[in-house]
N, C-alpha and C positions, 0 to 999 in steps of 0.2 A: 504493500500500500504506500500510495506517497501522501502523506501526513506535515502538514502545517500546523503546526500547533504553539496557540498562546502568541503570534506575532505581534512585535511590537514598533512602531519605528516612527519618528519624530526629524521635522526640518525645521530648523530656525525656530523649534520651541513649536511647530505645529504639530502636532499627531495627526497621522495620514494613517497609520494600523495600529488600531487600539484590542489587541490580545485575538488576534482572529486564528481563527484555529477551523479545518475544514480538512477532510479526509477525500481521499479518489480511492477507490478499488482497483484491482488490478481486473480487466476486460471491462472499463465503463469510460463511458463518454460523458464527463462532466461539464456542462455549462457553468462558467462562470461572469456573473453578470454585475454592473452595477454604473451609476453614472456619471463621466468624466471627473475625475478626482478622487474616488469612491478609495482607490489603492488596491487595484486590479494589477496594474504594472507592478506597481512597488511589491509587492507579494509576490509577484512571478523571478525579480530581478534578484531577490534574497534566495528564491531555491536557485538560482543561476551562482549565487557569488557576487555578482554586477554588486547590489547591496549587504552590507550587516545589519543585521536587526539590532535594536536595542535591547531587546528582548522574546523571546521563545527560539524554536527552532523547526528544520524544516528535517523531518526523513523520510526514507526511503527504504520498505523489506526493514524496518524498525533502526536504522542505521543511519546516523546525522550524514546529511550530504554535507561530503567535501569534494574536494579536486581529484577526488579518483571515480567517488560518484556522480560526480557533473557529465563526468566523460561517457555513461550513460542516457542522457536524457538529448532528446531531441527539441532544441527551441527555437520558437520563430518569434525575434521579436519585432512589434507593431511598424520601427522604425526599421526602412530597409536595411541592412548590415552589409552586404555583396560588395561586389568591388565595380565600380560602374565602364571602368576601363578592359575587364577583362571580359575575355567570351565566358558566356554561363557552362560550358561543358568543362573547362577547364577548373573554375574554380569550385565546379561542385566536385571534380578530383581530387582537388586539392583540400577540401574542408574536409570530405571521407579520410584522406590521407591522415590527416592532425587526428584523428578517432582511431587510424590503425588499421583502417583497411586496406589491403592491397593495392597496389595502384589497377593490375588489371580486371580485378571486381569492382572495386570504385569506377573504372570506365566504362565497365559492362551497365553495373546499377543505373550511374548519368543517363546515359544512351534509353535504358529501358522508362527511366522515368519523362523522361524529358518527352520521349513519346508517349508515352500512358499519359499523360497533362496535357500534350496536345501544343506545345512551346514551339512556338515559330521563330527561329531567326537562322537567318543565312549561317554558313561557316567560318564567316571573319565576321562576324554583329559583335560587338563591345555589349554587354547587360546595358549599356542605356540607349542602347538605339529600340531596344523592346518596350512594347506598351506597359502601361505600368500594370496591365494585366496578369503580362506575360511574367514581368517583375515578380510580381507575388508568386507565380504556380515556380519558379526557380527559387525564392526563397523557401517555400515549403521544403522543394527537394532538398534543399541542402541541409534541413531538421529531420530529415527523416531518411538520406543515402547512407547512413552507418548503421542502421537498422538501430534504433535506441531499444532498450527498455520502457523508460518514461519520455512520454511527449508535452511540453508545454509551449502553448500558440497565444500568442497575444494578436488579437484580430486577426488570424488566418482570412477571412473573408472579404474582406475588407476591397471595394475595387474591383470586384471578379464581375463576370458575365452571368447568365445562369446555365452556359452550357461548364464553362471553367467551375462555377462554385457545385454542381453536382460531380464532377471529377475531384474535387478535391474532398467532399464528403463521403466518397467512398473508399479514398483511401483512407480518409480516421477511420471508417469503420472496419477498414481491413487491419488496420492497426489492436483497433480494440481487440475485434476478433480475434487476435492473436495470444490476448491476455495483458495490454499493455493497458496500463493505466494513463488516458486522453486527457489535460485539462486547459480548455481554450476558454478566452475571453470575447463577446461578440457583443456590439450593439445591434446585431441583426438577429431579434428576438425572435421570426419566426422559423426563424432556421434551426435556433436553440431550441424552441418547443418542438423541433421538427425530429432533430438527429439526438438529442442527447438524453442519455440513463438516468443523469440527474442535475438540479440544478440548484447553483448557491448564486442567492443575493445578497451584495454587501452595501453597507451605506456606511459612508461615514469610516471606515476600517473598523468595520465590525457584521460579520451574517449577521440581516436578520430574516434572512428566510433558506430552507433548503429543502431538499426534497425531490421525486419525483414529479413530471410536472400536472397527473392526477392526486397527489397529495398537496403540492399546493393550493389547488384547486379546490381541494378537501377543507383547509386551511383557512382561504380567504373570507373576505367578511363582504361577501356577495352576494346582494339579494336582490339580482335581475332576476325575471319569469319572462317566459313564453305560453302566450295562450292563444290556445283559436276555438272557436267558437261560430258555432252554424244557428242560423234564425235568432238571431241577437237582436235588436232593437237601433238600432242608428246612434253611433258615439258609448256603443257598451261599453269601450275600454274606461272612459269617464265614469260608468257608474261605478264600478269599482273600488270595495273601501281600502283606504290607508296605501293606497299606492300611486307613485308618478308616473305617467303614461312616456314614455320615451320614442316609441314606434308603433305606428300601424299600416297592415298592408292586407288588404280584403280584412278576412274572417279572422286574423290575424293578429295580436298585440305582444310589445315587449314593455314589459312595468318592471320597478321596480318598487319593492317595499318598504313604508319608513321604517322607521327603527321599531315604532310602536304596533305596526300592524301583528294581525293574524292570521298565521299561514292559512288554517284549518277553518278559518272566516273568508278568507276572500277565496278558498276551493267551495264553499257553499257557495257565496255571494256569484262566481259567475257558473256555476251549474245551475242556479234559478235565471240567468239571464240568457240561456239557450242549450242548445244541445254541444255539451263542453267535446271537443275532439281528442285538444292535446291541453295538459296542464303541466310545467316542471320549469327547474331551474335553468337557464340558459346558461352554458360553460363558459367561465372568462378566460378568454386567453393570455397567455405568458404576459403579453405587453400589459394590459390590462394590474393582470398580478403583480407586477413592475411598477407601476405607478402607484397600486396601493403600497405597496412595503415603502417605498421611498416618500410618500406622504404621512405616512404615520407617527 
């Protein structure tokens, strides 16, 4: 398991990670969410080394990552790292090389991924003549040509296409599949409620929410409904006690409930206003989840 625990770390007297602690399994695709400043970076840059904590620590298979651990983990972080002068074949060689790979399996791996991604550039292109598209899917590779152990991506997404960003989510999934514990960072929430096992929101340099994303769901303080309703009366959503009308469309409505209403009242209230079809909670999506935890 790769294991952050108890993080601490402070700038110029500000605390950006106040004690955060969050666990990845080994075969899960973790989301890690939270918004600009939240200390999404700064937690990924301590299990790198990049930073020291002021406090906790980061491990690995129960083992503090150090400089022998590191050289396990495959990271991409947000800001491009590459060399813009050189061709991407060469120095994805060349980053395999520093991890210990072979040169002629690191040229093999290049070649294989470079085609699996779908990375267009001539045999003399320098990495910046490539779109910045292209940019990302050679950054990925060179976090993942040493075959890591652990993957940590800070916006892997960021910038892609939608044929490039379903190639690149299928290789976390081949990653996973392999038993490798996954933990990226995404402002692209529906991709996170899309691909991943589990997901932590941080606010503040602190979770305050994790879970599956049918447990948060579980979790939220969400009282949209969907209702529809046949042979109703003209504006039934209005008669409706204790709830906001938010939508309607035909037979139709989406309400929500105050605080003070009753469930088990407004299921009578509109089965006497026609022949009830559908009654239940409408699901909030991730984003949705998102904004509650960070308003709270």
């Amino acid at each position: 398991m790769l294991e952050f625990d108890g993080l601490t770390k402070s700038f110029s007297g500000r605390p950006v990670l106040r004690g955060l602690s969050l666990t990845v399994r080994p075969g899960e695709l973790y989301g890690f969410c939270g918004a600009n400043g939240a200390g999404k970076t700064t937690a990924m840059r301590i299990a790198l080394g990049v930073l020291a904590p002021d406090a906790g620590e980061v491990r690995w298979a129960g083992r503090r990552v150090d400089a022998e651990v590191r050289r396990r983990i495959g990271y991409m972080p947000e800001e491009r790292g590459l060399y813009g002068k050189m061709r991407p074949r060469d120095q994805l060689v060349y980053f395999a090389k520093l991890s210990g790979v072979p040169r002629d399996v690191a040229a093999r791996r290049a070649d294989e991924w470079l085609e699996r991604l779908g990375v267009r550039a001539g045999p003399k292109d320098p990495l910046e003549r490539l779109s910045l598209g292209n940019q990302q899917r050679v950054q990925l590779i060179a976090a993942l040509i040493a075959e890591p152990e652990v993957l940590i991506l800070d916006e892997p997404f960021s910038g892609l296409d939608p044929v490039a960003t379903d190639a690149m989510a299928d290789a976390l999934a081949e990653y996973r599949d392999r038993g490798v514990p996954v933990l990226f960072s995404s402002h692209q929430l529906d991709l996170v409620e899309r691909l991943c096992d589990r997901v932590g929101i941080i606010r503040d340099g602190v979770l305050v929410a994790e879970g599956t994303v049918a447990e948060l769901r579980r979790t939220a303080d969400h009282r949209e409904l969907r209702i529809a309703l046949t042979g109703a009366p003209e504006n039934w959503p209005r008669l409706l006690p204790g709830v906001e009308v938010l939508a309607e469309s035909g037979d139709a409505a989406t309400v929500r409930m105050r605080p003070d209403a009753d469930l088990g009242e407004l299921f009578h209230a509109a089965r006497a206003l026609g022949d009830l079809r559908y009654f239940g909670r409408r699901e909030p999506s991730l984003a949705e989840i998102f904004r509650e935890a960070m308003a709270a």
